[in-house]
C-alpha angles and dihedrals in degrees: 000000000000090000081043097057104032098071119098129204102279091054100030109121106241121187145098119297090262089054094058084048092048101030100028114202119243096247086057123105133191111202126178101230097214093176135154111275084222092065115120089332088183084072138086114255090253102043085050095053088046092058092041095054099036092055085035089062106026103257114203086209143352122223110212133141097197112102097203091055087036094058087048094050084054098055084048091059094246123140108231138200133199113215092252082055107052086050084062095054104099101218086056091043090059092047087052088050095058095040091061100051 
């Protein structure tokens, strides 16, 4: 999220969502999730691969909206977001704001 935030408006990707497949921004990263099967089994396959990921590379924060998966992402000493709260950080605020000029 740090990449993420830390873009103002003059550098900021615009675009349509195929752009951004076809043209990925620079603060977008692709990244293979080769992770146990055993890992936080209670969980759904993509929250799992979230948490995982998130702790693999160091994440500053995880967006997700489920509770189950948020509660897991705590124990995991992650800082997590819900997707009403990270439109009421500011930094992010300011991003969205650019994007949608």
């Amino acid at each position: 999220m740090k990449a993420l935030f830390g873009h103002g408006c003059r550098t900021c990707s615009r675009g349509t969502p195929h752009d951004w497949i076809t043209h990925k921004p620079d603060w977008i990263g692709v990244h293979h999730v080769d992770m146990p099967e055993t890992y936080l089994p209670e969980l759904g396959l993509g929250e799992r691969q979230a948490i995982y990921l998130a702790r693999s590379v160091g994440a500053d924060a995880l967006l997700m909206d489920d509770a189950k998966a948020r509660v897991a992402a705590e124990r995991a000493k992650l800082r997590v977001f819900g997707t009403l709260g990270i439109l009421d950080a500011p930094r992010f605020a300011t991003w969205l704001t650019c994007q949608l000029r």
